[in-house]
C-alpha positions, 0 to 999 in steps of 0.5 A, a space after each residue: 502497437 505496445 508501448 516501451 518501458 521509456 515510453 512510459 515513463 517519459 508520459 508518465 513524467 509528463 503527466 506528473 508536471 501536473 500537481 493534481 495528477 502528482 498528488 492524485 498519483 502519489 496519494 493513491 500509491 502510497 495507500 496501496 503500499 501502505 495497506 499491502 504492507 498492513 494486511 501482509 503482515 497481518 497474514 503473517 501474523 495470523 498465520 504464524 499463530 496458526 488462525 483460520 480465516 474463519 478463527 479470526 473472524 469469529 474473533 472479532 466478530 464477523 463473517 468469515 468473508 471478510 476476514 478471506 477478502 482482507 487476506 485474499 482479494 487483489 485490491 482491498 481497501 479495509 477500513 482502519 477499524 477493521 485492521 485495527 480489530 484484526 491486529 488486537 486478535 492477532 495480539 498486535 496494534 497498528 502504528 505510525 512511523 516517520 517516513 525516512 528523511 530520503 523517503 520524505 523528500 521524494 514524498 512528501 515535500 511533492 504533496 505539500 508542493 503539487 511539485 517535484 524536482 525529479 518526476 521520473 524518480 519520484 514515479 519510479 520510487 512509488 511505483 517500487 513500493 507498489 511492486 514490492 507488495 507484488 514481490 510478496 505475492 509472488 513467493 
């Protein structure tokens, strides 16, 4: 038997009453989006500049299936180095931005506190930034 969309929902916000899961869950979320967000716009870049794969890693000095696993594997996990490096060669950096104030509320302050005052908004918020990199994907 499948479970419904409600289902899952109503289990999840029931898991979330837990703060190691809240936090384990938001963390994990967050670095998922955050890096999608840093390596798609890193292909764009390097795309846009009309760099191979392989051009980019000779770049920064490295073998041509690293830069191919950045840019195609499913689930990556580069290192800020890396990003870093690629970033340089592609004539950008890598930078900090402040959460907006709405975003903070429905983020951070659940990290800080282990707690949240909506779980059901705060799963269907993260789990939207997680699908955005999908939305990428898709077009």
């Amino acid at each position: 038997m499948t479970a419904t969309p409600s289902t899952f929902w109503d289990d999840l916000t029931q898991d979330l009453q837990d703060p190691e899961f809240l936090r384990e869950y938001v963390r994990e979320s967050i670095r998922i989006a955050t890096i999608d967000q840093l390596v798609n716009a890193l292909d764009e870049a390097r795309e846009a500049a009309h760099l191979s794969k392989a051009e980019l890693a000779r770049a920064i000095s490295t073998e041509p299936a690293v830069v191919r696993r950045l840019f195609s594997a499913g689930h990556v996990n580069p290192t800020l180095g890396t990003l870093a490096e690629v970033a340089a060669a592609l004539g950008m950096r890598v930078t900090l931005e402040p959460l907006p104030p709405e975003e903070r509320k429905q983020v951070t302050r659940p990290l800080l506190e282990g707690r949240s005052a909506d779980p059901k908004a705060l799963a269907k918020h993260v789990t939207s930034m997680r699908r955005r990199r999908e939305k990428v994907l898709a077009s």
